[in-house]
N, C-alpha and C positions, 0 to 999 in steps of 0.2 A: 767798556765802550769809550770812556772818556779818555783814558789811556792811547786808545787805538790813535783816536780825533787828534789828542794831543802830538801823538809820533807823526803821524801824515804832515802836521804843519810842520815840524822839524827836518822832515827829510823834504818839504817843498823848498822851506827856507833855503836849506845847503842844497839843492838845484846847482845855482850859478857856479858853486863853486868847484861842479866835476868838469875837469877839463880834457880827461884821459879818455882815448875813444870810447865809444858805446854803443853797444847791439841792443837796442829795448827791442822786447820780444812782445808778440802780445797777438791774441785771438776775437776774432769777430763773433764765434760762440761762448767768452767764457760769461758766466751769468753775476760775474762776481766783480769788472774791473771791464770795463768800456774802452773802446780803442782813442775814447777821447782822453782818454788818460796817458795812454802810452804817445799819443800827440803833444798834450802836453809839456810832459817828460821833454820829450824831444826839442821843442821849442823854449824851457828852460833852462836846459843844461848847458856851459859855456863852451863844451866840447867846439870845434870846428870839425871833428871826424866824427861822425853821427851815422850809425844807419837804423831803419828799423827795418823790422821782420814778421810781416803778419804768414800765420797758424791757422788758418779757419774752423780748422777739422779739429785742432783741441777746446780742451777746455778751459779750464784755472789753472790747474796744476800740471801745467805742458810734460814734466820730464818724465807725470807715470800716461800719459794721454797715446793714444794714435799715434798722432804724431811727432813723437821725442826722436825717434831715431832722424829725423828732418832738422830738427832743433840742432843735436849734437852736431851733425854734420855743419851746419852753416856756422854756428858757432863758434866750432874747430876751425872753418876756412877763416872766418873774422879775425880770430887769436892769429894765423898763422900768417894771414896778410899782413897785420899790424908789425907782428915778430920781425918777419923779412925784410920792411921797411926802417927797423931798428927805432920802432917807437914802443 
């Protein structure tokens, strides 16, 4: 557990310093990671290309959940916007 605690501040720390777009994904049912987290996220990151993407219907582990084939797809379109814009 101390392990975990310690990696969570490591990866807050280096926050500022993702500047490359970003899709934080995140569910209002998972019982494990609060949407105030992926707010957060969002609000640290030094990205100016930001979107998120709430999931309702999954749970924690979206990609075996409901709703992955949702996930994949929006995901896909993110990659593919970014792509085309040559970023």
């Amino acid at each position: 557990a101390m392990q975990l605690f310690k990696l969570r501040d490591e990866v807050e720390a280096s926050l500022p310093r993702i500047t490359c777009p970003a899709l934080v994904t995140y569910s209002t049912s998972d019982p494990t990671v609060t949407p105030k987290a992926a707010q957060r996220i969002l609000d640290q990151i030094a990205s100016q290309d930001k979107e998120a993407l709430s999931l309702p219907e999954c749970g924690h582990v979206m990609t075996l959940d409901v709703g992955w084939d949702i996930l994949a797809e929006r995901t896909y379109e993110f990659i593919m916007k970014k792509r085309s814009n040559g970023e």
